[in-house]
C-alpha positions in Angstrom: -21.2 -11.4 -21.5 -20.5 -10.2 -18.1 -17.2 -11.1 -16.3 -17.4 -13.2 -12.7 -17.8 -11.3 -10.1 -14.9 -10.4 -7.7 -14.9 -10.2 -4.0 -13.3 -7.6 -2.3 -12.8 -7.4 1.7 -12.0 -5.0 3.3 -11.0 -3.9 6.9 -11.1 -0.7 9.2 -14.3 -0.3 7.2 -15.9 2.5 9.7 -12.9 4.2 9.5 -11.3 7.9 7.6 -9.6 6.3 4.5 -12.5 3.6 4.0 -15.3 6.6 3.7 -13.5 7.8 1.2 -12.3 4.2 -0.6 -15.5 2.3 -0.9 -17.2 4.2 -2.9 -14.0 4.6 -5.1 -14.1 0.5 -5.6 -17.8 0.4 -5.8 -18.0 2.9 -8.6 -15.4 0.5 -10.5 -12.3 2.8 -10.1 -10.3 0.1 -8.8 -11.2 -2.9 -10.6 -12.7 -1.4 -13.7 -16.1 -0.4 -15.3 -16.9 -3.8 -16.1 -16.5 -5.7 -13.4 -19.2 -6.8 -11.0 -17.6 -6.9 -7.3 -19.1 -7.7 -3.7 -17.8 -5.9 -1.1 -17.1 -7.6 2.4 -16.3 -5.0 5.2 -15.2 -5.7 8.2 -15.3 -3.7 11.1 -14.5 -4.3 15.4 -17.8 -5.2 16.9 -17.8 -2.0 18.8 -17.6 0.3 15.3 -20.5 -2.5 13.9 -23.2 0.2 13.8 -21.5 3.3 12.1 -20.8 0.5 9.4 -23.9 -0.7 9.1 -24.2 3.4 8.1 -21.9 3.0 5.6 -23.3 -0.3 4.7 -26.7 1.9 4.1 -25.0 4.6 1.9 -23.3 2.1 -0.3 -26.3 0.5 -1.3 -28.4 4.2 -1.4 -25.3 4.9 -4.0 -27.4 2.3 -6.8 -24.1 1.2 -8.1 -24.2 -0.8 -11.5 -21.5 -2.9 -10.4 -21.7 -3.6 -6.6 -23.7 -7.2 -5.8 -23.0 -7.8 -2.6 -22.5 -5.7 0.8 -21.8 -7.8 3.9 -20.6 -6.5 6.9 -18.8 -8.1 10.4 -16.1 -8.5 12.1 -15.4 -12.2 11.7 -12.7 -12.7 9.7 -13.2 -16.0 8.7 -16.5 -15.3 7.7 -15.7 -12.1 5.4 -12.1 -13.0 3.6 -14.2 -16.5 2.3 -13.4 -16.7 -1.4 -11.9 -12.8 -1.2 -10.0 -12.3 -4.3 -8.4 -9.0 -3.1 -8.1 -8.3 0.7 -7.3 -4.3 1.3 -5.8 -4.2 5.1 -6.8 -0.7 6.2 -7.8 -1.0 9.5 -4.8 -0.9 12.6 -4.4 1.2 15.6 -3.1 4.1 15.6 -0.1 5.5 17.6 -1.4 7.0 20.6 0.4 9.5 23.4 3.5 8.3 24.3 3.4 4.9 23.2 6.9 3.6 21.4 6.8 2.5 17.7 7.8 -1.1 18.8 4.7 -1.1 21.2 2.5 -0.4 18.4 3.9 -2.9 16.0 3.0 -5.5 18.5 -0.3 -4.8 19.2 -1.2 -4.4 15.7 0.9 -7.1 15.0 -1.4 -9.5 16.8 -4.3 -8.4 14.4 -2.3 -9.0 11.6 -1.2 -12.6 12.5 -4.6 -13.6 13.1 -5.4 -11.8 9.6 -2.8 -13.5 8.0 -4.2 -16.9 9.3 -7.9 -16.1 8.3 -6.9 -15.6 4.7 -4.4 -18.8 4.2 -7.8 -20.7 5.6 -10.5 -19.5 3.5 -9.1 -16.7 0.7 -8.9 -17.7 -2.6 -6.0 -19.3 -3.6 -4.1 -16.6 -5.5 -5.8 -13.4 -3.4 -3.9 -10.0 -3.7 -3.1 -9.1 -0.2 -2.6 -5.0 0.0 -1.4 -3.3 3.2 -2.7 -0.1 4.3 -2.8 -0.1 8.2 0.7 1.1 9.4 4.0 -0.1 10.1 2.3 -1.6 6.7 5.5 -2.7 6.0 5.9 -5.0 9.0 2.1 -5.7 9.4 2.3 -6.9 5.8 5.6 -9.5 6.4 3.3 -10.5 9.6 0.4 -11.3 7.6 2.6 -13.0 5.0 4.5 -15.2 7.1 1.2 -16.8 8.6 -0.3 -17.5 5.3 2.2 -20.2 3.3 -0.7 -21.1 1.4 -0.9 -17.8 -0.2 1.9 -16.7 -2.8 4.7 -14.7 -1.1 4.7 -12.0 -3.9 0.9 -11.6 -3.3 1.2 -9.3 -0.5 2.2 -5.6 -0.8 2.6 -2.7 1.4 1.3 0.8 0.4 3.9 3.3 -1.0 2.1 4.4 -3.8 0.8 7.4 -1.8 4.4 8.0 -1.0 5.2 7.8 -4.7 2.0 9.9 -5.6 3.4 12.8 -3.1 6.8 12.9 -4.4 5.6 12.9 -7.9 3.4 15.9 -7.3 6.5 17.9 -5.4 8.2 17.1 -8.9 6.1 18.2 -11.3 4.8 21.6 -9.0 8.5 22.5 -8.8 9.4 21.5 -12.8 5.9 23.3 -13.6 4.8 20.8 -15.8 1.9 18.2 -15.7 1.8 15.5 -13.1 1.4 13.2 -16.2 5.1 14.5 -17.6 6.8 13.0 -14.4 7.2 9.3 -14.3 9.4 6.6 -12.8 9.5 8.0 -9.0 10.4 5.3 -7.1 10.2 4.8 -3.3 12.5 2.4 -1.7 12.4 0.9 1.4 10.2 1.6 4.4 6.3 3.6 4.5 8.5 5.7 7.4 10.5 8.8 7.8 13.1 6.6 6.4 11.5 6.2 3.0 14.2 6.9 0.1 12.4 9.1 -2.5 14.4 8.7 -5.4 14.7 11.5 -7.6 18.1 10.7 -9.0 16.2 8.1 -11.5 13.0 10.1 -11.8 11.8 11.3 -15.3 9.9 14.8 -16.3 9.1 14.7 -19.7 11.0 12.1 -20.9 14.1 13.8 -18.8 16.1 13.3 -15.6 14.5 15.1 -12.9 17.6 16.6 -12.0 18.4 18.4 -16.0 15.2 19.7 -15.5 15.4 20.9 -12.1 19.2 22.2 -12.1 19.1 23.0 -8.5 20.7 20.1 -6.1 19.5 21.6 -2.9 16.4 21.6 -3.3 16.2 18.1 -3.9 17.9 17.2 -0.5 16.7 20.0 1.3 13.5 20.4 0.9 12.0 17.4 -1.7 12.7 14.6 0.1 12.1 15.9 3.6 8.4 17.3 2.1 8.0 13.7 1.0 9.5 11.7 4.2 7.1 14.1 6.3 3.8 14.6 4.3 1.4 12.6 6.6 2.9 14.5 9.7 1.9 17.7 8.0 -1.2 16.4 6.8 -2.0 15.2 10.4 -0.9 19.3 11.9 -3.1 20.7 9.2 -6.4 18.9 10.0 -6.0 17.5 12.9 -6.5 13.6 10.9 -4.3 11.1 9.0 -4.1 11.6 5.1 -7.4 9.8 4.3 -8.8 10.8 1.1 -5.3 10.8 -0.5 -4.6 7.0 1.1 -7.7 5.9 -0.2 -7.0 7.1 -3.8 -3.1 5.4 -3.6 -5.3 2.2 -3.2 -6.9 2.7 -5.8 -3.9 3.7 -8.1 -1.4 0.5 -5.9 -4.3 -1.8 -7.2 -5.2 -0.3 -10.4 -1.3 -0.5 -11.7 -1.8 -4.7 -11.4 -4.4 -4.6 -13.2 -3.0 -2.5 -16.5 0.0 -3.0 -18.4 3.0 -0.7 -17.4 4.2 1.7 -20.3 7.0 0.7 -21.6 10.0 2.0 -20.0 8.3 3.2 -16.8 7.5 1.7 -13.1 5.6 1.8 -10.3 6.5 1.6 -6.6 5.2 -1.1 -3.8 6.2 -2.5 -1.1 6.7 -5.9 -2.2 8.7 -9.4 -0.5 12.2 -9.5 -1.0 12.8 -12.8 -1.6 15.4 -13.1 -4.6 15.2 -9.5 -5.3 18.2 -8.0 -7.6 19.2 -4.7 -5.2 20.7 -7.4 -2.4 17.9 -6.4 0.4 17.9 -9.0 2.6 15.3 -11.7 2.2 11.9 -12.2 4.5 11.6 -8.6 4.5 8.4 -6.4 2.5 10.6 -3.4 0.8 9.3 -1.2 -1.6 10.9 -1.5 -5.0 10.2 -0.1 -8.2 8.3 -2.6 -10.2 6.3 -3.4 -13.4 3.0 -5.3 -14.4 1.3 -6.8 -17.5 -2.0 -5.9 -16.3 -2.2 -9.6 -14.9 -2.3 -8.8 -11.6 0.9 -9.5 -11.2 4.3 -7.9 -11.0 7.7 -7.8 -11.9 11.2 -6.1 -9.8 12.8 -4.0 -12.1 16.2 -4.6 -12.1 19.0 -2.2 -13.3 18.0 1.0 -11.4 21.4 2.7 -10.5 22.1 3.3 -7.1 24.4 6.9 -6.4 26.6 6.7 -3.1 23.4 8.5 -1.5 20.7 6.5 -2.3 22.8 3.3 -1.1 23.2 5.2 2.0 19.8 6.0 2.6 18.6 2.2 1.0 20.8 0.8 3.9 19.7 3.1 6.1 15.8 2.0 5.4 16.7 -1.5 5.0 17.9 -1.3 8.9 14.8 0.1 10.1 12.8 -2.7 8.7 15.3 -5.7 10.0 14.8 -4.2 13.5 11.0 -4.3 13.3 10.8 -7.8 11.8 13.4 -8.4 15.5 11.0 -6.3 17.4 8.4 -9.0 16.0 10.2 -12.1 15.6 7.7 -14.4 17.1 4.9 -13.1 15.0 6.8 -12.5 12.1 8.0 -16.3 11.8 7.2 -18.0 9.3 4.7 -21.0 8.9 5.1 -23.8 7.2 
């Protein structure tokens, strides 16, 4: 018997990351290879006709599992019923323009977002992220949707998490699939803590395996903290294809259990977490999943004296973007 169908929307669909990412979910990497989804893509007016392209390909691709393709750029009309809404679109940083310039215009987008889905989303929808500050835009969008759950909404870091890991197992020499537990904390910034001190490569520390403290300092973690920059000088775009597969991985580790003993990372609210980050703040922890679609903090991770520093360091950044945003930011009753 076939399961329900799930409705997907998504947003910046003309864009980079979303060439590469709706295919992905319509092939049934996300959600899995047995179940039927619709895709709702939104778009700004102005972008409506290169979507109605992609519109065109998606349907040219005769996937099994794709119903539905509806395209606009009314978001009341496409997050109706959505049962997992992937934020990709936002406005990029342009020439000169400061950091706290761009979270207010794209926090605008993201309020009115935020409202859209607490009107007509389904009830428990899985809110993800991707358009950047994503950390910010997501406590945005949070705040103006009380009717949603508060740990429904996440912030992508797995792409973080997924860079590190590769730095980790290319350095170790070993499989990608012998490193586990990375975790990322805080901020999708250049204050991002990639934690290595509690990463695992084959079953061991990352740092018995890799005897060589430097390097972890020195060159790991700013490789990590700096990838999309580099990305961005070596073709001349944002890290698309790689983005669009973190979704993918961000989504698909709610939707399967967690081995035992390992984690994922997400940016995730921080209401009543167990590290002492302030609450009404979206912080990426590490954090664990039945395969429900929901998730779990992990608790217990030791801090060393430099993590803490760099934690508090991240932690800081994001308390002076949620001031930056206050009024938007605020939550709704």
């Amino acid at each position: 018997m076939e399961k329900p169908m799930k409705r997907v929307a998504v947003t910046g669909g003309a864009g980079q990351i979303c060439y590469s990412l709706l295919f992905r979910i319509a092939n049934g990497d996300m959600l899995g290879k047995d179940q039927p989804l619709a895709l709702n893509i939104l778009e700004i007016p102005e972008a409506e006709r290169v979507l109605e392209g992609v519109r065109m390909e998606l349907n040219d691709c005769a996937f099994p599992l794709l119903r539905e393709v509806n395209i606009g750029s009314d978001n009341r009309e496409l997050f109706a019923g959505v049962h997992y809404a992937l934020l990709v679109g936002a406005k990029p940083r342009g020439p000169g323009m400061e950091r706290s310039d761009l979270l207010m215009e794209n926090g605008v987008n993201f309020v009115e977002q935020g409202r859209a889905l607490n009107e007509v989303a389904d009830e428990n929808v899985k809110v993800l992220v991707v358009g950047n500050p994503c950390n910010t835009n997501a406590l945005i969008c949070m705040n103006n949707a009380p009717r949603i759950p508060r740990k429904n909404f996440h912030a992508l870091t797995r792409l973080d998490q997924n860079r590190a890991a590769y730095q980790l197992a290319r350095k170790a020499g070993v499989s990608i699939t012998d490193v586990s537990n990375v975790t990322i904390w805080g901020n999708h910034s250049s204050t991002q803590v990639p934690d290595f001190f509690n990463a695992k490569i084959e079953g061991k520390r990352a740092g018995e395996v890799i005897d060589e403290e430097s390097w972890f300092n020195d060159v790991f973690i700013p490789i990590v903290q700096s990838r999309g920059a580099q990305v961005i000088s070596a073709r001349g775009k944002s890290s698309a294809a790689s983005a669009a597969n973190a979704v993918v991985d961000a989504i698909r580790s709610l939707l399967i259990p967690t081995p035992e003993g390992e984690w994922f990372s997400s940016g995730v609210c921080t209401d009543g977490n167990p590290y002492g980050i302030e609450d009404n703040l979206i912080f990426s922890f590490p954090c664990r999943s039945k395969g429900d679609g929901d998730y779990e903090i992990v608790s217990g991770v030791h801090w060393n004296d430099d993590l803490k520093k760099r934690i508090k360091e991240t932690e800081q950044e994001l308390l002076d973007e949620r001031r930056a945003v206050n009024q938007l930011a605020a939550k709704v009753e």
